[in-house]
C-alpha angles and dihedrals in degrees: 000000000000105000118238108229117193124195124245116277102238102218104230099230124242122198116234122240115248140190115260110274092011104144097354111150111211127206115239110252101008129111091266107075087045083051090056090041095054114066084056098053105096087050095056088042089051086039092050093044089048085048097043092045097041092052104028110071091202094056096042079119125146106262091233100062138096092262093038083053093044094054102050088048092054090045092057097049097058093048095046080061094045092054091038083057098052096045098061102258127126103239116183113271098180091064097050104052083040089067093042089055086049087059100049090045073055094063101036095061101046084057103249130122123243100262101103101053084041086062099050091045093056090042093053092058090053095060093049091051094054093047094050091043088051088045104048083050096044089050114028095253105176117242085253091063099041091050089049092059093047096040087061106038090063094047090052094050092047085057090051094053099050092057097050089054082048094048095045089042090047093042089052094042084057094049091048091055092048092041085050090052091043089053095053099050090048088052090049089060105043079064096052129129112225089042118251117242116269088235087058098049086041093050091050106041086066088052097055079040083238104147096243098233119203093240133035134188136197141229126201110190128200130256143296110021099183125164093345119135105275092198104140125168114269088249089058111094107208137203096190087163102046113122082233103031112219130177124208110215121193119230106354107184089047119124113271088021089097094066093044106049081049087059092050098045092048098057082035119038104221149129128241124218134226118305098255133169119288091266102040100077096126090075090055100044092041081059096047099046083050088050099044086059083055091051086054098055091054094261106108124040121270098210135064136011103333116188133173100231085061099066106025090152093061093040086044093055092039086058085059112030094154095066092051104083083046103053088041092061089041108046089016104051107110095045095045088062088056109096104276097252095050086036084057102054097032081068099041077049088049098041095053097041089051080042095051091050087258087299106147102200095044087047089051101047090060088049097044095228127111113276092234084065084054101055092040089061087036080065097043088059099052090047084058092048098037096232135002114321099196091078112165100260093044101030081095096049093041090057089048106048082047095061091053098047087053100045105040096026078109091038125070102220118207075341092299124122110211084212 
């Protein structure tokens, strides 16, 4: 039996129905990937925003509110630009690291780091990961393309990041600037005279962000101060250019300040005026620089911390330099006739023991000799005078005319020798 062959049925093909964008392989840098990016991208910007405001204490903001809204806007912003820059067109940069420097001034000037904006930058990269990584399974998308989208979104956020370091860095370099101006406006009044109104200082010392103190002191340094290290302490308000530099320390009898102020003279030889009010800076500073030109003629040290207060004798006898010659040859005769070697230590005798409250072993001990050698010349001064000189109307004037004896008896005050 012939065997019936029958030839093979050919099947008509029928294309399958798919899902819009299944196995669709899209060309790097054409509309097309932009087109398949596009329907999903109010669900990454919602996704981004949950994730931001869920992880970043600063932006756990209601969505609804001015910052929630801020920030979405913001969000989509970014990701309108990343899939502007995929798909081959040319989206506006500038704009967008613009904003992000805005966003990091922003931050700057309300006084926060950038952590927080690193971190939802960085979240914001992990949810689009995810998302492109979902995608590019769920429809087929080629490693090429997957590698494209990634590629450039890190590159993108890199960008973004960037500007927002060079917005905050930008933002502080310009505060710094403003708070430098403000301090220095603030340190030029403290120095006014007339004195400026305790409300005014106090207004703006919060501005220049400088702790208003109750006291302050100055310092008048001497000149020139060349090429020396100019490193204060942040609390230290400084006229390096002055003519005449100064510097306004708060506080200065405050505990630590002593050491301070030891550290800074010693970089800086100065004096430092009286402890006054907050707005009556010009008196201290008026003493200092008085003292610094005495600084300057050998008759005050030129070490250490040197305040007037301190020597108020020398600074008292400086304020009236013409009187000196004469009050030296009225309360100072009988010792001004004495050789100049034994006149000189028969006052220095009679100064420590009227200083030590005419006690002879106190008043030798400052003057390392024996206290019997200071009452014999204790006696040898009353056998010139005839008597005790320190008598209580005089004992004042005596002391006084004996400092500066002792400190100008090298120096020719106003021409005329005290000796």
């Amino acid at each position: 039996m012939a065997t019936e062959q029958h030839a093979p049925v050919r099947r008509r093909h029928r294309p399958q129905r798919r899902r819009p964008g299944r196995h669709q392989r899209p060309r790097q840098g054409d509309a097309g990937l932009g087109e398949l990016l596009r329907p999903h991208l109010d669900s990454v910007i919602d996704e981004i925003a949950r994730e931001i405001r869920a992880q970043v204490p600063e932006y756990a903001q209601p969505p609804d509110s001015d910052h929630g809204r801020r920030m979405r806007a913001t969000i989509a912003m970014s990701i309108e630009h990343f899939v502007g820059l995929v798909a081959g067109a040319a989206p506006d940069r500038e704009a967008l690291t613009a904003a992000y420097a805005r966003l990091g001034a922003r931050q700057a000037r309300r006084g926060g780091g950038l952590d927080g904006l690193q971190t939802a930058i960085r979240l914001s990269s992990q949810v689009a990961c995810r998302r492109f990584i979902d995608q590019a399974y769920r429809l087929g998308w080629p490693r090429e393309t997957l590698a494209l989208l990634t590629d450039s979104l890190f590159v993108l956020l890199g960008e973004v990041a960037d500007a927002a370091a060079e917005g905050y860095a930008a933002a502080q370099e310009d505060m710094a600037t403003e708070r430098e101006r403000l301090r220095g406006r603030l340190r030029d009044l403290l120095v006014n005279d007339p004195p400026t109104s305790l409300e005014a200082l106090a207004d703006l010392a919060r501005a220049a962000g400088w702790g208003a103190p109750r006291t302050i002191g100055v310092v008048a340094l001497r000149t020139p101060v060349g090429g020396a290290p100019r490193v204060v302490s942040p609390t230290v308000l400084a006229a390096w250019d002055d003519p005449a530099p100064y510097l306004v320390v708060p506080d200065p009898d405050g505990p630590g300040q002593e050491r301070m102020l030891a550290a800074l003279l010693d970089r800086h030889p100065g004096v430092l005026g009286p402890t006054v009010p907050l707005n009556e800076g010009a008196v201290s500073l008026r003493w200092a620089r008085r003292g610094v030109t005495l600084m300057e003629r050998g008759l005050l040290p030129a070490a250490g911390v040197v305040r007037c207060v301190d020597h108020l004798a020398t600074l008292a006898a400086a304020s009236c330099e013409e009187l000196i010659g004469p009050a030296a040859a009225r309360h100072l005769g009988p010792l001004l006739r004495l050789p100049p070697r034994r006149r000189r230590t028969m006052a220095e005798t009679l100064l420590a023991y009227l200083d030590s409250g005419d006690n002879a072993v106190a008043a030798g001990q400052a003057l390392h000799v024996h206290p019997q050698t200071v009452r014999y010349r204790i006696r040898v001064v009353q056998e010139l005078y005839g008597g005790d000189p320190w008598g209580a109307g005089s004992r004042l004037d005596l002391m006084i005319a004996l400092h500066a004896f002792l400190r100008y008896a090298d120096q020719a005050p106003s021409g005329h020798s005290p000796g």
